[in-house]
MIRO-534699 format. One line per 10 residues: number of its first residue (from 1); their letters; for each residue y, x, z of N, C-alpha, C. Coordinates in nm, 2 decimals, padded with zeros to 4 digits, m for minus. Last residue first. Layout:
<rs>
NUM> a> Y/X/Z/Y/X/Z/Y/X/Z  ...
</rs>
This chain:
<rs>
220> xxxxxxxxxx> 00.50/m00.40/01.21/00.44/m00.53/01.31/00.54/m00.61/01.38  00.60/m00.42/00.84/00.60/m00.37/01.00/00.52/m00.44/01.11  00.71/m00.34/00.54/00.64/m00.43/00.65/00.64/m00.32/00.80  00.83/m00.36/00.25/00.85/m00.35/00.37/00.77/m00.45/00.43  00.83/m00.29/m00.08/00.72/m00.38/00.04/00.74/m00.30/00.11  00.84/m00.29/m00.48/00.82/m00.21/m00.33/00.84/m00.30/m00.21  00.73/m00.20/m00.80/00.80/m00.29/m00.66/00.79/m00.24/m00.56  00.72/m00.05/m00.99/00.73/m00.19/m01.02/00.82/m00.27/m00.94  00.72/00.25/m01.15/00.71/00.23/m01.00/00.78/00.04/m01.05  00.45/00.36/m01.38/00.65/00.32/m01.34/00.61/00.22/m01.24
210> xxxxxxxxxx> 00.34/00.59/m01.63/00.33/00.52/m01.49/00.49/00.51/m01.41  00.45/00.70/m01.84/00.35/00.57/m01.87/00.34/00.54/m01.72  00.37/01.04/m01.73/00.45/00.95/m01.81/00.37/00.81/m01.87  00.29/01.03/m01.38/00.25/01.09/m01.53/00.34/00.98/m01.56  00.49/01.10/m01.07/00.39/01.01/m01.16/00.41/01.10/m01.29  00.59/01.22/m00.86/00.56/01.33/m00.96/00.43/01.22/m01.06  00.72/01.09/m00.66/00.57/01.06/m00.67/00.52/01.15/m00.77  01.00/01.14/m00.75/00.95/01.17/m00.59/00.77/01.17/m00.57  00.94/01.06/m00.99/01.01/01.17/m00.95/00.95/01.22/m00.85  00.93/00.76/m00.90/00.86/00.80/m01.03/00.88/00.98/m00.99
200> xxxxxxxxxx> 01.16/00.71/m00.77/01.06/00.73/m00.72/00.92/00.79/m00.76  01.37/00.76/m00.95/01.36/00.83/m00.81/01.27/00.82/m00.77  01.32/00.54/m01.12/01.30/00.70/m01.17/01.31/00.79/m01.07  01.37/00.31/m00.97/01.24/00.36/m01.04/01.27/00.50/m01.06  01.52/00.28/m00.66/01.55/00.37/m00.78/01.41/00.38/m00.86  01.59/m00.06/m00.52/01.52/00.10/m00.55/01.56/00.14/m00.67  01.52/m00.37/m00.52/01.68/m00.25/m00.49/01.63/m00.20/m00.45  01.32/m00.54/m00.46/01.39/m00.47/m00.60/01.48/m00.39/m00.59  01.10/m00.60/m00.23/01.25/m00.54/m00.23/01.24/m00.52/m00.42  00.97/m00.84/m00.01/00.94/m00.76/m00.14/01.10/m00.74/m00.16
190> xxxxxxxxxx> 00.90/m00.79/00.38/01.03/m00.84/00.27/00.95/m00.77/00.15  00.77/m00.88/00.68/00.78/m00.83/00.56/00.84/m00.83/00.47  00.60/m00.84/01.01/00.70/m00.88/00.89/00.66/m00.80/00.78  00.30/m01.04/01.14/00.40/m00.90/01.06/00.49/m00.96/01.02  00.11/m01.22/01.22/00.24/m01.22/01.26/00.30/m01.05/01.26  m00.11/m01.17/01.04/m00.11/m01.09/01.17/m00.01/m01.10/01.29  m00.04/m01.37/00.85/m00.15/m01.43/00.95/m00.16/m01.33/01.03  00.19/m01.23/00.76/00.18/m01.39/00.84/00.10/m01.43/00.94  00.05/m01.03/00.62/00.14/m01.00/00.72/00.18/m01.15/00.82  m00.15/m01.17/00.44/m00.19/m01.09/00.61/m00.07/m01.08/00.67
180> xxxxxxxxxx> 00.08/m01.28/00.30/m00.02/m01.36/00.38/m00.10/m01.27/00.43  00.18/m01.04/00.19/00.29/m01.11/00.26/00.18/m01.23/00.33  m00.03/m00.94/00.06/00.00/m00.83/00.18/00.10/m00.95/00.30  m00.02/m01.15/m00.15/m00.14/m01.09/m00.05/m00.11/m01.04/00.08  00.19/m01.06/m00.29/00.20/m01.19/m00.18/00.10/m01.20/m00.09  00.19/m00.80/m00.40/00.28/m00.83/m00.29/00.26/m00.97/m00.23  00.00/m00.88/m00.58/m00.03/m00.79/m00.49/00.04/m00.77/m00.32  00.15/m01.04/m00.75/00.04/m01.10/m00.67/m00.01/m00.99/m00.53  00.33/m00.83/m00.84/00.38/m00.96/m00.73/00.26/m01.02/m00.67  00.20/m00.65/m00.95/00.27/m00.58/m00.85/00.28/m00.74/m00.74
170> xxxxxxxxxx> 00.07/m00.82/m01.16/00.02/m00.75/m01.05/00.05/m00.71/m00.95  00.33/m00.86/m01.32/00.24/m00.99/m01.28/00.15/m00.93/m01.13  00.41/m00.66/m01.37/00.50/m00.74/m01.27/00.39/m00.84/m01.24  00.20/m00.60/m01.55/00.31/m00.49/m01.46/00.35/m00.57/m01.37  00.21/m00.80/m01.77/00.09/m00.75/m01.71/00.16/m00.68/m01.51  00.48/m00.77/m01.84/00.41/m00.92/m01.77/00.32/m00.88/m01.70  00.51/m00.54/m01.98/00.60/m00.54/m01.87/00.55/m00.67/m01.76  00.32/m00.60/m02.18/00.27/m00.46/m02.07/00.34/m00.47/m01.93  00.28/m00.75/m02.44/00.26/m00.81/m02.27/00.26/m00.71/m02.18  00.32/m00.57/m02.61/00.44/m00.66/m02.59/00.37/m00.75/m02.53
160> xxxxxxxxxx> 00.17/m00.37/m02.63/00.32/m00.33/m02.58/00.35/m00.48/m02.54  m00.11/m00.35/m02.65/m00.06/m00.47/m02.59/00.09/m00.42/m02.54  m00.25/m00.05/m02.62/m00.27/m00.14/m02.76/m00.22/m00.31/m02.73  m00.18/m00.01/m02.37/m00.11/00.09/m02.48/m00.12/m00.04/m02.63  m00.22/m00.08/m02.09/m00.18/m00.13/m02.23/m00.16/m00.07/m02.34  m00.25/00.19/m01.94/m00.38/00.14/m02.03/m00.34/m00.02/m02.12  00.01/00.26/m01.93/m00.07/00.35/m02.06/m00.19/00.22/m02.12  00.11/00.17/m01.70/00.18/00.09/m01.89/00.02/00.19/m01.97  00.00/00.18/m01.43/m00.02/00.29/m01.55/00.01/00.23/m01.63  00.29/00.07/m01.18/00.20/00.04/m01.27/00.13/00.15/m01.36
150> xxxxxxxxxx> 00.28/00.07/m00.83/00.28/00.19/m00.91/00.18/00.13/m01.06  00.48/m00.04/m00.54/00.37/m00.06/m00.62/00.37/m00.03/m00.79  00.50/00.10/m00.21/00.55/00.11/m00.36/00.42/00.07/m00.45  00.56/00.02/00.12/00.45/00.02/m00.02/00.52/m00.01/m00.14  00.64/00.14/00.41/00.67/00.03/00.32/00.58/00.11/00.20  00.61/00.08/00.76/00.58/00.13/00.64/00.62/00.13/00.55  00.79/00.01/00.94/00.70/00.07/00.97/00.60/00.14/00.85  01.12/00.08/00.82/00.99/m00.03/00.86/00.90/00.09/00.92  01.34/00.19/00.84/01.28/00.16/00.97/01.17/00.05/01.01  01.39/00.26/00.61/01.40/00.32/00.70/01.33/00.32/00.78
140> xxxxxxxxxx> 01.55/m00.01/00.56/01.40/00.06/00.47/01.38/00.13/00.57  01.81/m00.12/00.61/01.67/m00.13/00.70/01.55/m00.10/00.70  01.96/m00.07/00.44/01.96/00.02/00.52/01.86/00.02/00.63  01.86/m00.08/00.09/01.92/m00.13/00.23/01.89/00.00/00.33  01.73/00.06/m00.08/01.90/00.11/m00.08/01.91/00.04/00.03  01.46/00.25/m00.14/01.50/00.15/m00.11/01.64/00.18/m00.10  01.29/00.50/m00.03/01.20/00.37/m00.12/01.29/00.26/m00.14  01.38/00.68/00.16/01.39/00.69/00.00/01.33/00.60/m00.10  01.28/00.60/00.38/01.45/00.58/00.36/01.51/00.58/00.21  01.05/00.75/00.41/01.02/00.60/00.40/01.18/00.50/00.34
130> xxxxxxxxxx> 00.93/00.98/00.46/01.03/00.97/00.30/01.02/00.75/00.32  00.90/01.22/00.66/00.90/01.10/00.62/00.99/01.02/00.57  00.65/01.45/00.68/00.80/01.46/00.64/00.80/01.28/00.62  00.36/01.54/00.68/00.43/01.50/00.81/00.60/01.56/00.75  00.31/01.62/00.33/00.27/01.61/00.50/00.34/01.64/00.59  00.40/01.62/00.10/00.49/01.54/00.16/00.42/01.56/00.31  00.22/01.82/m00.02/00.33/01.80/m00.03/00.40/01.78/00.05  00.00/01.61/m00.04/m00.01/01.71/00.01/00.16/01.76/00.04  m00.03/01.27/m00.04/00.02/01.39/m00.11/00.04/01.52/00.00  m00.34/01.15/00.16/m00.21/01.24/00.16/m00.16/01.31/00.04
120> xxxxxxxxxx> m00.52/00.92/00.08/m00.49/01.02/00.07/m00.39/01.05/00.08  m00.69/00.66/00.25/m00.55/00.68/00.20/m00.54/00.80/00.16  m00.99/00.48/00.17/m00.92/00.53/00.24/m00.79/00.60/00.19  m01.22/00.33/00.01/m01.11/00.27/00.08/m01.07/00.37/00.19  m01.32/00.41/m00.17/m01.38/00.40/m00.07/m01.31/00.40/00.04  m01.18/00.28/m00.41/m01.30/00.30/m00.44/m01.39/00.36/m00.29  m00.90/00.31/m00.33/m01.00/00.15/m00.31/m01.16/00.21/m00.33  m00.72/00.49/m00.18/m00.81/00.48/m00.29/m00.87/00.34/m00.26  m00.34/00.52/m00.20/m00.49/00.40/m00.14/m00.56/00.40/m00.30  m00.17/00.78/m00.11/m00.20/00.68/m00.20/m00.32/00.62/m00.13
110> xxxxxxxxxx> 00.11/00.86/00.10/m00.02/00.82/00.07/m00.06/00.76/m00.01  00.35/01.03/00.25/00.33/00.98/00.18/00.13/00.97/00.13  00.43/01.10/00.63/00.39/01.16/00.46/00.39/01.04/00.37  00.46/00.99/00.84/00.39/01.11/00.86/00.40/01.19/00.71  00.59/00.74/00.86/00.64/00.81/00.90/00.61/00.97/00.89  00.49/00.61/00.51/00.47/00.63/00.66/00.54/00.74/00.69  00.42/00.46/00.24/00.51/00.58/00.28/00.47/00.50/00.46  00.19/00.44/00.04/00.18/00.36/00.14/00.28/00.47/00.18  00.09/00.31/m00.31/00.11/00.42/m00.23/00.24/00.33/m00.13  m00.14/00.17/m00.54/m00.06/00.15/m00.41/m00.04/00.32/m00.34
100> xxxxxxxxxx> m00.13/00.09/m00.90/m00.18/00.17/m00.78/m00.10/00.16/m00.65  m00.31/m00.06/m01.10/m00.21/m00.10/m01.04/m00.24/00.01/m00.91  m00.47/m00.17/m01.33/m00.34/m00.07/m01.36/m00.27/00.01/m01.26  m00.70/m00.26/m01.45/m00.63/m00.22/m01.29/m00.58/m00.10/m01.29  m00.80/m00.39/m01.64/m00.76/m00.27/m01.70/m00.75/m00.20/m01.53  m00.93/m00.68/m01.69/m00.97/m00.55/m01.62/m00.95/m00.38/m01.62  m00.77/m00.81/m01.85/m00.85/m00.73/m01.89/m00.91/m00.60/m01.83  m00.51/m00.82/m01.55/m00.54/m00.86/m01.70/m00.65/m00.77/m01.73  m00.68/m00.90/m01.27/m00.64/m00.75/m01.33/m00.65/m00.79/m01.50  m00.57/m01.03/m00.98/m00.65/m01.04/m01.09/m00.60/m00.93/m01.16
90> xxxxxxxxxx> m00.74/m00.87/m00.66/m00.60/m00.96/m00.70/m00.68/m00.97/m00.87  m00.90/m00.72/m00.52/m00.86/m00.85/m00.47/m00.73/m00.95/m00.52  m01.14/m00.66/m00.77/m01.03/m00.66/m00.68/m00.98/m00.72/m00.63  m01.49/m00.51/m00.89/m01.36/m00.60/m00.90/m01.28/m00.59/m00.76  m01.70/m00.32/m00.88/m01.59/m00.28/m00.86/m01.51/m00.37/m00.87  m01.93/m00.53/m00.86/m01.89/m00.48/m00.99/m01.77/m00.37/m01.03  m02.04/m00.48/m00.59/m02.13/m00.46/m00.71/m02.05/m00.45/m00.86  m01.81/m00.51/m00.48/m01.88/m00.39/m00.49/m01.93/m00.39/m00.60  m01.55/m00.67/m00.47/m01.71/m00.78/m00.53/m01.74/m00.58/m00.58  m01.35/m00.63/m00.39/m01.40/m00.73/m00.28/m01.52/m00.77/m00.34
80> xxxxxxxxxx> m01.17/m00.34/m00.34/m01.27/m00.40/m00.40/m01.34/m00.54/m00.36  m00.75/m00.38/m00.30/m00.90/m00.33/m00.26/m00.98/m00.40/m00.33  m00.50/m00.42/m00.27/m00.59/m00.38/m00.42/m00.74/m00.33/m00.38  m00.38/m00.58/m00.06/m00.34/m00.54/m00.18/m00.39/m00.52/m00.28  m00.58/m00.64/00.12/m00.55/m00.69/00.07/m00.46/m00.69/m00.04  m00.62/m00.35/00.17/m00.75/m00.43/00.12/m00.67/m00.52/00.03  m00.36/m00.29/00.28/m00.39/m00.19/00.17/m00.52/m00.23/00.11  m00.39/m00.43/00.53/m00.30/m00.46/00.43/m00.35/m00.40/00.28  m00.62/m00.36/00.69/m00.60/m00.51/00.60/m00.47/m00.48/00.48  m00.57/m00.12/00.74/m00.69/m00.11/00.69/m00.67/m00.26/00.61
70> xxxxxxxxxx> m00.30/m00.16/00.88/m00.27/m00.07/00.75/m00.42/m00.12/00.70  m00.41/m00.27/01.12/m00.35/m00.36/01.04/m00.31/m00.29/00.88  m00.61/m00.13/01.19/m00.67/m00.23/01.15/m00.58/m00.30/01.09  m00.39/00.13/01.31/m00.52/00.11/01.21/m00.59/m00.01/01.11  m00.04/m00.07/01.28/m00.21/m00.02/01.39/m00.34/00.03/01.26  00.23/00.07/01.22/00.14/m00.02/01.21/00.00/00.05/01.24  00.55/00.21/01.44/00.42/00.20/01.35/00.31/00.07/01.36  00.85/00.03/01.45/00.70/00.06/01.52/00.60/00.08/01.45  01.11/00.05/01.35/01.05/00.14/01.33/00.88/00.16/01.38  01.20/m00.19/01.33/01.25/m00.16/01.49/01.17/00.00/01.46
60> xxxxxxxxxx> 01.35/m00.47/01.13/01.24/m00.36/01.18/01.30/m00.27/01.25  01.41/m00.75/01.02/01.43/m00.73/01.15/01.34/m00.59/01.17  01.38/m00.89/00.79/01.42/m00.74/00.81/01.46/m00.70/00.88  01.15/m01.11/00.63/01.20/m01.06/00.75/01.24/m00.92/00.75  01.01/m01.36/00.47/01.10/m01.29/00.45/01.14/m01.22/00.57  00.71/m01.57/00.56/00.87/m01.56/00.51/00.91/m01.40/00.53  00.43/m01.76/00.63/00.47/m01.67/00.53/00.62/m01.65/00.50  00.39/m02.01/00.77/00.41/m01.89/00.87/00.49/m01.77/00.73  00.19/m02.15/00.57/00.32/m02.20/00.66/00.40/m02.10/00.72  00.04/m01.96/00.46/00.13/m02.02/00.37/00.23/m02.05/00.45
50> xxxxxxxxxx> m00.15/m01.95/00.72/m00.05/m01.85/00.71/00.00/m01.86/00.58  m00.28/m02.24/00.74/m00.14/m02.18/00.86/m00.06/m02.04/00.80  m00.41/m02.16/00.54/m00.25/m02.30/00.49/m00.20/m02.23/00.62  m00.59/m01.99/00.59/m00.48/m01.98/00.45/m00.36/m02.07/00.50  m00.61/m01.90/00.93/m00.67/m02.01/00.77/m00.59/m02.00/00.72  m00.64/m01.57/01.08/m00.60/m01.72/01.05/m00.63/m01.78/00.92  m00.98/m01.46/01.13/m00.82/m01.44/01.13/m00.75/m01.60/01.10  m01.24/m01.33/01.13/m01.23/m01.46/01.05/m01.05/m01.47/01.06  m01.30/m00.95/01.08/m01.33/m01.11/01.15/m01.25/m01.21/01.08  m01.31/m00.71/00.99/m01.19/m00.74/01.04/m01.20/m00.88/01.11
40> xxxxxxxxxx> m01.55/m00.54/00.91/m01.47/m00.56/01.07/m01.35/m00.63/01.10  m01.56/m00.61/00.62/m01.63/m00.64/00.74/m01.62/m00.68/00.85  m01.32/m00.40/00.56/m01.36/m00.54/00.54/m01.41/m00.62/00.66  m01.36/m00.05/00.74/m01.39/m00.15/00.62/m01.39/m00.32/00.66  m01.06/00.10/00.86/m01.13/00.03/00.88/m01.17/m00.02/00.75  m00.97/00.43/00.68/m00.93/00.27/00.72/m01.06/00.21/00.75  m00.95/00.75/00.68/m01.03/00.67/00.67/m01.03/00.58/00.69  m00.76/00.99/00.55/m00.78/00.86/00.67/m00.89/00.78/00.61  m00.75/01.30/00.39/m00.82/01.14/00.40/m00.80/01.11/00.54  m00.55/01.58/00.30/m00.61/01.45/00.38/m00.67/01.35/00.35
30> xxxxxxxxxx> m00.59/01.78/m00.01/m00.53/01.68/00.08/m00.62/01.62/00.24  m00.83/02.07/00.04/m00.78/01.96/00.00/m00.70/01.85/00.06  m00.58/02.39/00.11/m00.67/02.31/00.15/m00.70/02.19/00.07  m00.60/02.65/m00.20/m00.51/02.55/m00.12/m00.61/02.43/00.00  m00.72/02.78/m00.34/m00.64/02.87/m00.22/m00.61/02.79/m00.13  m00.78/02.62/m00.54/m00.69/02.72/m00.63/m00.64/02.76/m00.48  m00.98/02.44/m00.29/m00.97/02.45/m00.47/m00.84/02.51/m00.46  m01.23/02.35/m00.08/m01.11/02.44/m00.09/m01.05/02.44/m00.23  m01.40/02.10/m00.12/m01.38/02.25/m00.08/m01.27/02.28/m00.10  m01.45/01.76/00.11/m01.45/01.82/m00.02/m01.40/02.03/00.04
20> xxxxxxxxxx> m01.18/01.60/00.31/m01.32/01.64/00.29/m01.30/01.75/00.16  m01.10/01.54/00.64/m01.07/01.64/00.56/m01.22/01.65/00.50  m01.02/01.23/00.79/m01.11/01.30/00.77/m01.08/01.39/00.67  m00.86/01.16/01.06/m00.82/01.18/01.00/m00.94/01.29/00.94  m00.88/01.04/01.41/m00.94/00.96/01.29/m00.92/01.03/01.13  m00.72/01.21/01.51/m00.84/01.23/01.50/m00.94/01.11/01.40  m00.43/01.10/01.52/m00.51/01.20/01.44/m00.64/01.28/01.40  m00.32/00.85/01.54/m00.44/00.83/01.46/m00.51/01.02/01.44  m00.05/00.80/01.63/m00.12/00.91/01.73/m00.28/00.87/01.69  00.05/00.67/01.42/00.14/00.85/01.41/00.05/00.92/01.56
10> xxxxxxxxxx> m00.02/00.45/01.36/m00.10/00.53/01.23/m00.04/00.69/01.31  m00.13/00.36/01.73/m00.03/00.37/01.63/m00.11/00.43/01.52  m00.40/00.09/01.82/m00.35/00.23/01.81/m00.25/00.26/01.72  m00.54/m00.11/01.77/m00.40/m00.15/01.81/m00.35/m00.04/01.86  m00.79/m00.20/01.69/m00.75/m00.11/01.61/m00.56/m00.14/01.66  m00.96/m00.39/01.80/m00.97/m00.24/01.86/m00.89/m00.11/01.74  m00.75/m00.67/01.79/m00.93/m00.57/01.81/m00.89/m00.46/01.87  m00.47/m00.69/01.72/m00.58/m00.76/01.68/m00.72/m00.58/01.73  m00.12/m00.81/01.80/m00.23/m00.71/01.75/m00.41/m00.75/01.75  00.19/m00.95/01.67/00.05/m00.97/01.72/m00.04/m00.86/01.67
</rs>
């Protein structure tokens, strides 16, 4: 199911794609997309229809996801929902918000800024598509996207022995979020454990103290 005016693929989005900021050490700065904000998205379906509707699917066919559906998912993951204070849409032990989303697409790899909600390009990775490397089934591949969810352990530092709770606790709320838009857009979606942390940790050139948690296939 598609929705508004955002039922354009993310792979013929190119003009929507804003380059900002100067030049720094020769090199251009990454990419920005710019996602639909909040606002626009309208009333959608009621929680309990999309509890009922909410399941497991790995039926993917490769079809990119539409602007307005990547703009909900990546909100509903970790976006701001109370500006005035920066808070999120999920809970954040001691407001540490550990928790970072990066979105693999057919074009590159992305992280989601929340702070003004749009995607950045690893530079890097532009237009190469690492979506087959997020996973061991064979149907990674061919979502349409899938999302690694990226904890910082650091800012526990003074709480070793809740860090791994904290970590998982986030990743999974984050992931059930995305799994009720994906219901209420009629998406699929699967949460996966069968990945490589350190391959991906690697592949994302994370700092030490940041470890890849979970990862999320979806598609339309």
């Amino acid at each position: 199911m598609k929705h508004g005016f955002g039922s354009k693929c993310v792979g013929v989005i190119g003009s929507l794609l804003l380059v900002v900021g100067s030049v720094w050490a020769g090199e251009p700065p990454p990419e920005r997309m710019a996602l639909l904000q909040e606002d626009t998205f309208g009333p959608g379906m009621g929680l309990y229809d999309a509890l009922r509707r909410r399941h497991a699917s790995r039926d993917f066919d490769g079809e990119a996801l539409s602007l307005e559906q990547l703009s909900r998912i990546c909100w509903a993951a970790r976006g701001i929902n109370r500006p005035e204070e920066g808070m999120l849409t999920i809970p954040s032990g001691h407001n540490q918000q550990d928790l970072t989303l990066y979105v693999f697409l057919e074009n590159g790899i992305w992280r989601y800024n929340a702070e003004d909600h749009t995607l950045i390009q690893l530079p890097e990775t532009a237009g190469m598509d690492y979506r087959a490397q997020t996973g061991e089934q064979e149907f990674v591949g061919r979502a349409g996207a899938n999302l690694v969810y990226v904890s910082d352990t650091t800012r526990y530092a003074h709480m070793t022995d809740v860090v791994d709770r904290w970590a998982g606790f986030h990743a999974g709320v984050a992931a059930q979020n995305v799994g009720l838009v994906c219901a209420a857009e009629g998406m699929k979606n699967v949460v996966r454990a069968t990945f490589s942390s350190q391959g991906l940790e690697r592949l994302l050139q994370l700092p030490v103290g940041s470890v890849a948690v979970m990862t999320q296939s979806i598609g339309p």
